[in-house]
N, C-alpha and C positions, 0 to 999 in steps of 0.2 A: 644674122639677127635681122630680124623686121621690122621696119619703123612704119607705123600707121596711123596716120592724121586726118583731122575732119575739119574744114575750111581753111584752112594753112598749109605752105607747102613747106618740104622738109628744110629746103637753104635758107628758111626763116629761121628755124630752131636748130640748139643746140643737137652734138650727138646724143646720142640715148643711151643713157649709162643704166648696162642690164640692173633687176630688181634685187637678183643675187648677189649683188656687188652693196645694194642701201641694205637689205634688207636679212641678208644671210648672220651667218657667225661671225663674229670677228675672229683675225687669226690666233691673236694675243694680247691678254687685256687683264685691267685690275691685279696689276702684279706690284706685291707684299712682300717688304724685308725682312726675314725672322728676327725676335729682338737679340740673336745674338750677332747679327748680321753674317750667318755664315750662309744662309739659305735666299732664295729668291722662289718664291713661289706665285704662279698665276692663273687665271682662265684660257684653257684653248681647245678646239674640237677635236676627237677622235679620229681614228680612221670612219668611223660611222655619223662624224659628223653630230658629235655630241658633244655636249662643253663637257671638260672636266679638268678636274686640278689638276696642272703639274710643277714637278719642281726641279729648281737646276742650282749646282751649287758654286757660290759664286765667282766668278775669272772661270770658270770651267763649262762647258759646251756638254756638259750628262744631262742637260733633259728628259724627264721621264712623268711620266703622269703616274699621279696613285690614285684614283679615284674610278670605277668604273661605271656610272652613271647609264641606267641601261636605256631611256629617252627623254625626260625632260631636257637634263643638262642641268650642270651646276652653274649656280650666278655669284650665292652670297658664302665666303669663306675669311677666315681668318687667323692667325697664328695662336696658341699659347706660349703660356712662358715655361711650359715643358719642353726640354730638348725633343725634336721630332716630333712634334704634335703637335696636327691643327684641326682645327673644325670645319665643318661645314651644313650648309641651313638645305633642306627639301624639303618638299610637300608631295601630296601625290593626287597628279595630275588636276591644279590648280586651287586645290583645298583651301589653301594656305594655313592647312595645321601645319606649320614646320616643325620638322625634327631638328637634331642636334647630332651630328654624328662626328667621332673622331677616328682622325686618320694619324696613323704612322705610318711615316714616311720614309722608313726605311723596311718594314717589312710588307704595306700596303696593307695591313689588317685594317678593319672598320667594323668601328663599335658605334651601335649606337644608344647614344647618352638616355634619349628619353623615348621609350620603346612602348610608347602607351596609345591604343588606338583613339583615334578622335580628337587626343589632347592636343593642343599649339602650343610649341616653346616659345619663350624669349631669352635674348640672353639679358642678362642685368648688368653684370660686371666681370671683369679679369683682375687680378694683381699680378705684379712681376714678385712680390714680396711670398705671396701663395701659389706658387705657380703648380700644385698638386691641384688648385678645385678651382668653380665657377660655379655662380650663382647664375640662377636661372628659372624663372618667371615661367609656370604654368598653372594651366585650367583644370586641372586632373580633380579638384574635388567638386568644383564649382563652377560649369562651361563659362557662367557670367562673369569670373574674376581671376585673376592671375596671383596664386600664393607662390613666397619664393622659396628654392630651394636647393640645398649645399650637395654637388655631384663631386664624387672623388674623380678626378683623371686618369690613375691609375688603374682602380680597378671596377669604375662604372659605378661604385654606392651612390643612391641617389638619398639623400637627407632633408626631413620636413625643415624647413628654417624660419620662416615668417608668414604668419596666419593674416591675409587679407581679408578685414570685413565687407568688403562687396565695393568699394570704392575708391579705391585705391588703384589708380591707371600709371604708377612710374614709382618706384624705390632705388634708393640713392644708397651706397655702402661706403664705408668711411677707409681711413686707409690699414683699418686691422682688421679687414675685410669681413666687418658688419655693418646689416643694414641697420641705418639708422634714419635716416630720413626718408618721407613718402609724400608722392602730391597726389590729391584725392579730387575728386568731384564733389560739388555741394548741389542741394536740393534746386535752388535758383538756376543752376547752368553753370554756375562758377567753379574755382578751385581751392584747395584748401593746403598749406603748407606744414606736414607733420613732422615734428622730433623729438627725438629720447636721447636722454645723457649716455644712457646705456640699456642696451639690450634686456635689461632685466626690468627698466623703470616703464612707468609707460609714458602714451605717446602725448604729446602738447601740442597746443595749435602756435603754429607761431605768426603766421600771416594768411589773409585770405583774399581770392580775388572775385569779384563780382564777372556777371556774366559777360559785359564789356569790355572783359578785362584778361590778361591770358600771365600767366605764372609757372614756376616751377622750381625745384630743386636741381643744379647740376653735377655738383661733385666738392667734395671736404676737400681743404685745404691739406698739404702734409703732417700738419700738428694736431689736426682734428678741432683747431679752433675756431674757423673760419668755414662757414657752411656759403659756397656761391652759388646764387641763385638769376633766373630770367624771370624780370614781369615787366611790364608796360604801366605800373599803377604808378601816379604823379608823375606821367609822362605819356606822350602821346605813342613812342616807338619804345619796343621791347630793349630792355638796357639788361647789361650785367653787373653783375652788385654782389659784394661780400656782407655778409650777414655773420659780423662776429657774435657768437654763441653768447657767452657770458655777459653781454650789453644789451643783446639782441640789437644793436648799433648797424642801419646797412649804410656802403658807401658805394656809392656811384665807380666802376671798373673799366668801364667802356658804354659810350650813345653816341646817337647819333640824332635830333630834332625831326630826322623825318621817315628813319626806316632803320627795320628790325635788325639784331643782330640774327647773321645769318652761321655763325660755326664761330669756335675759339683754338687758339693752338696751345698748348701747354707742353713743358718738358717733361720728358717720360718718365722719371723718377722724381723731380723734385717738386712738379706737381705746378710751378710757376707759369701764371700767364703769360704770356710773350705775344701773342697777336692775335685780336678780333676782327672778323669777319663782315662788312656791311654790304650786301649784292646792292647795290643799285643801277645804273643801265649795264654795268658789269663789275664783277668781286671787287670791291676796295676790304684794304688791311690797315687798322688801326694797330701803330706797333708799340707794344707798353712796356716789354724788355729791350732794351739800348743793344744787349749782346747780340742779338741777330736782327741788326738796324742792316747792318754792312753784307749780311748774308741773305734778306730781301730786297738790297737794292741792286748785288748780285745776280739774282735768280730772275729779277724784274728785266736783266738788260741780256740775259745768258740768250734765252730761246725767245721766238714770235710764240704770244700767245697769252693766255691767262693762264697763271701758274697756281697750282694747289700742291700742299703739302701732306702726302699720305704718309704711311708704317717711316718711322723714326727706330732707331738701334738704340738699345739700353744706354750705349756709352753716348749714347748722341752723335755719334761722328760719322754716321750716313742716312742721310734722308733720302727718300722714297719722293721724286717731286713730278708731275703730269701738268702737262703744257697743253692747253685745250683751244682749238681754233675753231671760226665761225663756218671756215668753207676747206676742213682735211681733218685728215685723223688726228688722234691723242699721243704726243709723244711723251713716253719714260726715261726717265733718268733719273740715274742717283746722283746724287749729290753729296761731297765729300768736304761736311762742314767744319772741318779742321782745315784743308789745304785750297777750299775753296774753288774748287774746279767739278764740272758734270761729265756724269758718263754715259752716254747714249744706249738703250736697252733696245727696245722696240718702240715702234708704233701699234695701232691696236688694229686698222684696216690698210696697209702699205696700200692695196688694190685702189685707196680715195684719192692717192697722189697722182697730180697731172688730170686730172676728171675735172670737166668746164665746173665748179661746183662755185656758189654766188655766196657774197657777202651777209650779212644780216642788219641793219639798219634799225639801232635804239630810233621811237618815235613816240611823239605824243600830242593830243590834241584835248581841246575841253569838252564833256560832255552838254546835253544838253539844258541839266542843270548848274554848268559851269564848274564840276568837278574835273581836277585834272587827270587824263587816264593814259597809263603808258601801256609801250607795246612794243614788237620789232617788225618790222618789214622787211622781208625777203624777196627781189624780183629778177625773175628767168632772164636769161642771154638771147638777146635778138627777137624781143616779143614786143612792139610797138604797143602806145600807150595811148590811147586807157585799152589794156587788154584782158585776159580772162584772171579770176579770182577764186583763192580761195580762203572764208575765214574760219583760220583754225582753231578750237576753244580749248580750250586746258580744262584737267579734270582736276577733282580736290571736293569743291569750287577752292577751298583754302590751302591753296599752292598758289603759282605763279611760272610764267615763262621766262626764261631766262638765256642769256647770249650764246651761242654756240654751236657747233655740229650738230644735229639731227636729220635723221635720217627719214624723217616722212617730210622735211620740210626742205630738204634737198630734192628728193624725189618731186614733189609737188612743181618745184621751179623749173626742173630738169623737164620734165613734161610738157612745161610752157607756163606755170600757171604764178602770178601774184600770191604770196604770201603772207596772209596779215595774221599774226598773235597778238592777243589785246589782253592784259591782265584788270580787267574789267573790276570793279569795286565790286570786296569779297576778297579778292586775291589778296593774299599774304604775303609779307615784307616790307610794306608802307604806310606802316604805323598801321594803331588802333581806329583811329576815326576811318578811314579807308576801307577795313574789315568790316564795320560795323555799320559804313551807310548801306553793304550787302543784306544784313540784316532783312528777312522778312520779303527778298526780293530777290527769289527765283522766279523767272519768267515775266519778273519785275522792272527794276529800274536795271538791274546784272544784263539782264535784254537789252534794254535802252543801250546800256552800256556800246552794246556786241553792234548793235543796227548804227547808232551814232558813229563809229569806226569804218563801218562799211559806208556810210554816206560820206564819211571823211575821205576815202578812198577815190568815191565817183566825184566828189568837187573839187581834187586836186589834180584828176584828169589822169591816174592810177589806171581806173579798173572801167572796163563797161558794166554799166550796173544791169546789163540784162543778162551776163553771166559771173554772175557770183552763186559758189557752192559753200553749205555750211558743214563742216563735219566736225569732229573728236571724241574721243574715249570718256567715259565715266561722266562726270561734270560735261563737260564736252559733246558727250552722245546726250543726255538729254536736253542742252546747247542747241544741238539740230532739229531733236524733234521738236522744241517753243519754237525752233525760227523757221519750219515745216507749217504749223499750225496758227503761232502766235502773231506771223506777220509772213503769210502763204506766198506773197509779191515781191520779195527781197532777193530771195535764193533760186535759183535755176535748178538746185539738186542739195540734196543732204545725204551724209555719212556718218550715219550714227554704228559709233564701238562701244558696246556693253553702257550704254547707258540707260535709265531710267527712265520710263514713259508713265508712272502712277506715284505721287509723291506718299499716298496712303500704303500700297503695298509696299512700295520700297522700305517704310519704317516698320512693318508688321513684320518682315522676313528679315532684317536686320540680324546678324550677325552673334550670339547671346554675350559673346565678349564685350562685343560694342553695348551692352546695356548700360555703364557707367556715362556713356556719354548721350546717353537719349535725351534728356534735360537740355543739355548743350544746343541739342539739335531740334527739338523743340523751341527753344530759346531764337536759333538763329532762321529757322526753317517755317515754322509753325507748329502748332501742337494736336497730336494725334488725338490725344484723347478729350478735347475740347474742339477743336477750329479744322473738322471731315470737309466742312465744305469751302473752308479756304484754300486748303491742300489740294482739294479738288480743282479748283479754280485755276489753280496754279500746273496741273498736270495736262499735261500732251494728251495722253489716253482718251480724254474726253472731251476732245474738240476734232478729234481726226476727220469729221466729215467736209474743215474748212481747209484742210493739207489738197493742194494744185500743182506738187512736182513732185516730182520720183524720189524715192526712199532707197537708200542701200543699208540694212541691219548688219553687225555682227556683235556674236554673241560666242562667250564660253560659256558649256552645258554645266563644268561645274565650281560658278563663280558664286562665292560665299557672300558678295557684297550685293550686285546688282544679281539678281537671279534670272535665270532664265527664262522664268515668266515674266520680265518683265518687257523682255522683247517680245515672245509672243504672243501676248496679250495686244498689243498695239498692232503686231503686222497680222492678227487675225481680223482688227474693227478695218483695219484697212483692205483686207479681204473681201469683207463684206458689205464694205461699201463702195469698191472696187477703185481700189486709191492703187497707183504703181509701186511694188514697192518687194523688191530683193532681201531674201534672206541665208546666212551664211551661219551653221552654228558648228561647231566645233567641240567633238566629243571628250575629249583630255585636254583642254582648257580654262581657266580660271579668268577674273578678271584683266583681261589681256592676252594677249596671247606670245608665248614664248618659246615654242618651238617654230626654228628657222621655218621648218616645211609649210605653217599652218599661216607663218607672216608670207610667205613669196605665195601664195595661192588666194589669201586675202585683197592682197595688194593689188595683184593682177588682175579682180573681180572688180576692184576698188578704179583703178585704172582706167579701164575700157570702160566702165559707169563715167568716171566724170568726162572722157573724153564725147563721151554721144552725147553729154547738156552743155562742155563748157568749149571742144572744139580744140583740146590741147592732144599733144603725140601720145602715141600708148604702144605698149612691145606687147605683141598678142598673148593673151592666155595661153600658155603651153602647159602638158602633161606636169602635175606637181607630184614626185614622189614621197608619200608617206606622211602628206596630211590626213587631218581627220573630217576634212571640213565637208557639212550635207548642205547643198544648197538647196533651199526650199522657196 
């Protein structure tokens, strides 16, 4: 292997831990209890190096895969409450219509559930009580809305069950597995909370939330008395709250005064809360059942690491628990919540142990209007200070970064390079006011945010600020082209993935599902059919002639969200007015890219780009078999 660097010699930096290693398959990963706990099932590559499910049964070394997945690779799977049967989610080649397809796992047949060209499943719901059906959320009469509908497991019937009038984005089924409750969009941007006593009555409003405001239905209680629900109204940060039916009485479940609930745990049959979720610089658990007070103070001191709790066993007495670390892979184990002791399964990359890999560093600083804004800091082994930068944006914009492993932000350090993630206001999980100063302010004050960070860096003697690169996906890619365009002096290079360069087109080509949330996005974004030249104002596309550094694009040819035009449309103005600027698009890709072959070929593009602006190691570009990517 060859290491190759631009103003630095190699015994300054770490080794070079190959791309295949961040950026490949994992060996073994997302592995699920079946609920009778006799099964283990999980993701892992083929001989051809393709994910696919297999399963092993339990205390016993029969590993076998049932899935033959002929190149994407499976990601998203999960068990029924059918002996030998589970699911699992595809699209073809980054659509994101997913299907629904079941597998037995003893004979390896595969049906698939919803076999309708063009349409996107979702799933709604499972019961252990019905373990013959699942509900399941698609667009088959109406690309713009998801009606739901009752699929036998046994023999593939698929059945009409719930007529969506156009507005309806999430339906809730009670536990005699009907829907009964539905949260909607309103005209303003907001949401609206429906229900019925019964399936035959109609629907009622029971609470609604304005556009500042975020709500929802999550799941009936065992008696069907108790409807719990998420909103943030008469409180700054999203709370859990029971909403007894025949009072319509809500009572506060679990908050926190300054950030969202982020997941809840519940027992698998009895439907009981037992612990709330609050991410703040990492997962805190609110525990509100006493019985597994002693079983999280267990797990808390068992492994290094932050623990989460996946696939639970009917009887409860084996948990599924993943032990997540800032600088190695994800370790499995069950958990044996009767006798109180784990059992070590796998890791998901063994290949990360012993690799020089760096810590992650929660940080915050005040913006320049004295909001406070968190973030983490990542910084390389044996790279003197202030050295080279890169700030990475998260896409959403309404997500946020979070503590942990990753694998572009390893990579980045590994190469030599400063790591800043800034969850910039917009970013979600720190309350309502936080989300909503984002409001109206892409390439806005969200900018301010990203630049204010990067000056935070060069005044604490961090980073040299003549080499900071701006990159990220989605949110993130159009991230780089405002900080290309909107402040050409900051950044030394950008790496824009599948993001946005026209705030106009990007709503015009919008998705037809996503119609219920146009309002929303209007609301938060600006309004297409009134404010063309605010939008405008606000887009990359139409300042490109003030972009002074090199541009690196990538783009999936068939990404339903950012479209392909809307990378080309920007690396053609910058064609033409002869701005630097690399383009990678990738023909069997979707918003991201998720075959290994089309990530290590990216990367390596990606690589040797920032090494010639920012002066960090790079492993040369070598032959990548069996991408799709055209570089233009």
């Amino acid at each position: 292997m060859t290491t190759t660097t631009t103003e630095k010699t190699t015994t300054e930096l770490p080794p070079l831990i190959p791309r295949d290693i961040l950026f490949g398959n994992p060996e073994r990963s997302n592995p699920q209890l079946s609920p009778d706990g006799k099964y283990l099932a999980y993701i892992a590559p083929n001989e051809q190096n393709v994910l696919q499910v297999w399963v092993k049964t339990i205390s016993n070394q029969d590993d076998h895969k049932i899935t033959a997945d002929k190149k994407r690779g499976i990601r998203m799977f999960f068990w029924t409450y059918n002996p030998d049967q589970l699911i699992y989610l595809q699209d073809a080649d980054g659509d994101e219509n997913f299907h629904l397809y079941l597998v037995n796992i003893q004979s390896n047949i595969v049906r698939d559930l919803t076999p309708f060209p063009g349409v996107k499943a979702q799933v709604i719901d499972l019961d252990h009580n019905f373990p013959d059906q699942i509900l399941v959320g698609m667009n088959l009469k109406n690309p713009q809305s998801f009606d739901v509908y009752r699929i036998n497991l046994n023999n593939g019937a698929v059945e009409f069950d719930t007529h969506n009038p156009g507005n309806i984005v999430s339906w809730t089924a009670d536990t005699q597995f009907q829907i009964r409750a539905a949260t909607a969009t309103t005209e303003d941007g907001g949401s609206e909370l429906f229900y019925r006593e019964t399936t035959e009555k109609s629907w009622e409003s029971l609470r609604q939330w304005g556009p500042n405001e975020e709500g929802g239905a999550t799941f009936f209680s065992n008696d069907g008395k108790i409807l719990y629900i998420v909103g943030n109204h008469d409180a700054n940060a999203t709370r859990l709250l029971s909403l007894e039916l025949a009072t319509r009485q809500e009572k506060v479940v679990a908050e926190d005064p300054q950030y969202d609930i982020s997941g809840s745990l519940a027992h698998p049959t009895t439907r009981t809360i037992q612990a709330v979720g609050f991410y703040k610089e990492k997962l805190e658990w609110q525990i509100l059942d006493d019985s597994i007070t002693d079983d999280f103070e267990y797990l808390k001191k068992a492994h290094r690491g932050e623990f989460r709790i996946g696939s639970r066993t009917l009887d409860d007495r084996h948990w599924l628990v993943t032990y997540f670390a800032d600088n190695g892979p994800a370790y499995y184990y069950i958990y044996d919540h009767t006798n109180k002791t784990t059992t070590f399964l796998f890791s998901n990359q063994p290949q990360l142990e012993d690799l020089p890999l760096v810590p992650m560093e929660p940080i915050s600083y005040s913006a320049r209007d004295g909001l406070t804004i968190h973030g983490y800091l990542t910084k390389p082994i044996g790279i003197p200070t202030p050295g080279p930068a890169v700030l990475l944006v998260h896409g959403g914009p309404w997500a946020r970064d979070t503590w942990g492993y990753r694998s572009q932000v390893q990579w980045l350090a590994n190469r030599g390079y400063i790591v800043l993630q800034i969850n910039f206001r917009g970013s979600t999980g720190y309350g309502k006011d936080f989300v909503n100063a984002g409001n109206r302010e892409w390439a806005g004050k969200m900018h301010d945010d990203l630049i204010d960070g990067v000056n935070w860096l060069v005044e604490k003697g961090i980073a040299d600020q003549d080499k900071i690169a701006i990159m990220g996906g989605s949110y993130g890619g159009y991230a780089t082209l405002v900080g290309l365009t909107l402040t050409p002096e900051v950044f030394a290079a950008g790496v824009d993935i599948v993001g946005p360069s026209n705030l106009i087109t990007l709503m015009q080509t919008i998705p037809p599902y996503w119609e219920p949330l146009k309002k929303l996005f209007f609301y938060r974004v600006g309004n297409l059919e009134t404010e063309e030249e605010f939008l405008r104002s606000r887009s990359p596309l139409f300042f490109v002639d003030k972009i002074q550094k090199p541009l690196l694009i990538g783009q999936g040819a068939n990404d339903p969200r950012v479209k392909q035009s809307e990378s080309e449309q920007i690396v053609k103005a910058m064609e033409n007015t002869g701005k630097p600027v690399k383009y990678v698009v990738y023909t069997d890709e979707g918003h991201g890219f998720a075959r290994p072959e089309n990530r290590l070929h990216f990367y390596a593009i990606a690589e040797e780009f920032l090494a010639a602006y920012l002066g960090g190691q790079f492993e040369p570009v070598e032959k990548v078999d069996g991408h799709s990517g055209i570089v233009k």
